[in-house]
N, C-alpha and C positions, 0 to 999 in steps of 0.2 A: 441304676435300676431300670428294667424295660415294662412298658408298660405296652397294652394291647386296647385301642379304639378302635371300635364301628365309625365307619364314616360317615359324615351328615348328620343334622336333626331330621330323616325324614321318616323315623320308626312314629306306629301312632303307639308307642310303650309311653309311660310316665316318665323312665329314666334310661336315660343312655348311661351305660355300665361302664365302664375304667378296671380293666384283668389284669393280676400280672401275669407271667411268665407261666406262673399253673393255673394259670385258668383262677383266682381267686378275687374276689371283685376289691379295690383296693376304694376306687370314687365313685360316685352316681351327680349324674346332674338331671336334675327336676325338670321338666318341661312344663312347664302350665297349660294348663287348656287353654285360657283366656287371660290375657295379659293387656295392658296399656302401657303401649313402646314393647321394646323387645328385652326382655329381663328372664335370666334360666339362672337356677339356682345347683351351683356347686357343692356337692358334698360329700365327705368321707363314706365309708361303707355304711356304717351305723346310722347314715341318714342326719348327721349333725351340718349344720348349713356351713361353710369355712368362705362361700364367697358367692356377691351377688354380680353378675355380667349382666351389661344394661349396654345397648346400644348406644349411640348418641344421631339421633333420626334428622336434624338439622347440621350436621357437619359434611364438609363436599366430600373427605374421604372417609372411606367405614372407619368408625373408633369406635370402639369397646372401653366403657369405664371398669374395671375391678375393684368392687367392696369387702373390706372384712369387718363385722360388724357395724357396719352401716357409714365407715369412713374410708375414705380412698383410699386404694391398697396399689392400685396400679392402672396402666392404661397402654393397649394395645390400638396403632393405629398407622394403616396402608398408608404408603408412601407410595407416589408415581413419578419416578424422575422423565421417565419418556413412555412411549408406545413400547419398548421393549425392556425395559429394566422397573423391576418393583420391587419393592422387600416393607417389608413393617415395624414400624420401630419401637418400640418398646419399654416401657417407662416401669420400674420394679422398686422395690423396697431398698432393694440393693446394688441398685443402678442401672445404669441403662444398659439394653438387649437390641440385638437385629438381627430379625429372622430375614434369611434370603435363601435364595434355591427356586427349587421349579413346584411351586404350589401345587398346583394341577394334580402333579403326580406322586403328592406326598413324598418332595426329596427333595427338605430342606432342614438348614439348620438354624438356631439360636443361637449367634455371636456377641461374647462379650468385647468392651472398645478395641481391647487390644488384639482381637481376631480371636482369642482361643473360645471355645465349641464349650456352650452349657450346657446343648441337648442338640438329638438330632432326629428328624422325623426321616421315616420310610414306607415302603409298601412292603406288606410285610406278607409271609406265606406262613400264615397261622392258623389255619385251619379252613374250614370248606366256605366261611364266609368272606365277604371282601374286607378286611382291614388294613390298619396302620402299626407302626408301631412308635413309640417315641421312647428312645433312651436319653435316661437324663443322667450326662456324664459327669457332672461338677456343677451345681447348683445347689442354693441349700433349700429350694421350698417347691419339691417336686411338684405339689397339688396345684402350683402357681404357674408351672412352666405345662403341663398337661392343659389348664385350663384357656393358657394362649393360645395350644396347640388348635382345641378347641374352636377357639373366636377365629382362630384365622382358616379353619377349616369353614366355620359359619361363613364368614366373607365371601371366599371363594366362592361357594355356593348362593349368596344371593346375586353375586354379578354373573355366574352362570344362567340366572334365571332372568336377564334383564333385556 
């Protein structure tokens, strides 16, 4: 399934939207005005919460906790093997994930242990704004693999800013 993200939190909207392919909003994530730590809430179209992303602000590399109903669900977290190799690795219900490629430029994938491809991000030419796209090609919990896409789009973006 292909899905279509705006890139960044830096809309002052409530919710960054998640479209598929026609244009129909599939997720939203909640941005809160006012928050203690970094916590954005994940959720289907209907606005039902499916997952809580919480930074973790004392860790040396960005990690991302994932909640579903308020018990770990998963855990996204940068890896730095050198100045030039990074990727993030990935902790899921259904085992481990590593996303590697060229962050920057939205073109990278989600590899399972054995190399084969759960999802793949791109730049995508979707219409007159700047976005992404991520097809998720063999995974079973796309709202799970979308919301990494997510965090690891946050990341970038805060070490852009530093």
């Amino acid at each position: 399934m292909r899905y279509i993200l705006n890139p960044r939190l830096n809309s002052t909207e409530p919710f960054l939207l998640i479209k598929d392919e026609m244009g129909d909003i599939c997720y939203q994530i909640a941005i809160p005005k006012v928050s203690i730590g970094e916590k954005l809430y994940f959720e289907d179209a209907n606005g039902n919460k499916l997952f809580k992303l919480k930074r973790k602000l004392l860790h040396l590399n960005n990690t991302f906790i994932i909640e579903r109903a308020n018990e770990y669900y998963g855990r996204v977290k940068k890896h730095v093997c050198d100045s030039l190799t990074e990727h993030f690795d990935i902790d899921t219900p259904y085992g481990e994930l590593v996303a590697k490629g060229d962050f920057d430029d939205y073109d990278f994938a989600f590899y399972y242990e054995d190399n084969n491809i759960a999802a793949k991000v791109s730049k995508g030419n979707c219409g007159p704004e700047e976005n992404y796209i991520v097809d998720v090609i063999d995974f079973n919990d796309d709202g799970f693999i979308l919301a990494c896409a997510v965090i690891i789009d946050i990341i970038v973006h805060l070490e852009e800013n530093l």
